[in-house]
C-alpha positions in Angstrom: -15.4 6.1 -13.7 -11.5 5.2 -13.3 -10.9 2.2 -16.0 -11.2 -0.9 -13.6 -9.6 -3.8 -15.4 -11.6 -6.6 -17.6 -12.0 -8.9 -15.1 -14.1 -6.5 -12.9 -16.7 -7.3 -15.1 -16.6 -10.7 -15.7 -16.2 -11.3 -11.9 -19.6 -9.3 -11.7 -21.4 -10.7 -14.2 -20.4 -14.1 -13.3 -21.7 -13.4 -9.8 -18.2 -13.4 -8.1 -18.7 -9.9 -6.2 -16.1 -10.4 -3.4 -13.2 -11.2 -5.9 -14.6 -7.8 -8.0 -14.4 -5.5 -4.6 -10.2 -7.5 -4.4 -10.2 -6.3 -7.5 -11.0 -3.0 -7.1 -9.5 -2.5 -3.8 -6.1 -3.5 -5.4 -6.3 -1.5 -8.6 -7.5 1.5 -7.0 -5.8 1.8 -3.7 -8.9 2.4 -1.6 -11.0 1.4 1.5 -13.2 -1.8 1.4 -16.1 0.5 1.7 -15.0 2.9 -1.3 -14.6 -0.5 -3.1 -18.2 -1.2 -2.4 -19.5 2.0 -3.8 -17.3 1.7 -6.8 -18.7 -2.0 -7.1 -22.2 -0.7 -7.0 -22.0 2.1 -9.3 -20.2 -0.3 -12.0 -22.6 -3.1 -11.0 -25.8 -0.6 -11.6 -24.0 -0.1 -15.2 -23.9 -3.2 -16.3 -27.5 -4.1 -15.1 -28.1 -0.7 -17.7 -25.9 -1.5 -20.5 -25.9 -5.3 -20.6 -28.2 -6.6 -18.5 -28.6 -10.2 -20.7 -24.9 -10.7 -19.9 -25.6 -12.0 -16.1 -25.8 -15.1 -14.6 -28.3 -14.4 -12.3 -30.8 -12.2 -12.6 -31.1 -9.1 -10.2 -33.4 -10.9 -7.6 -30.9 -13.5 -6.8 -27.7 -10.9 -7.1 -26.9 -10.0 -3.8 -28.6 -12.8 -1.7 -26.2 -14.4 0.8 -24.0 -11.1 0.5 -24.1 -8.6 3.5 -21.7 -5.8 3.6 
């Protein structure tokens, strides 16, 4: 994956997923619905790699967000 920046992460962990997809969308130069995918591949990562590092667990992740 293209290095995102640092705050891609926290903004995901910290269950801020519209300023993450900004984030994306701004460092990458691409669509709103590229910067979904990217979001979801880095989110799926994380949920891997460092799963205790959420705020909310992966029931509560995406409610109230529809894309």
């Amino acid at each position: 994956m293209t290095a995102l920046p640092a705050g891609v992460d926290r903004d995901i962990f910290d269950h801020r997923a519209l300023f993450a997809i900004k984030t994306i969308r701004d460092t990458l130069g691409c669509t709103i619905h590229e910067a979904i995918d990217v979001f979801a591949v880095r989110h799926e990562e994380l949920r891997r790699d460092r799963p205790d590092d959420f705020a909310v667990g992966p029931e509560e992740y995406g409610r109230g967000f529809y894309s």
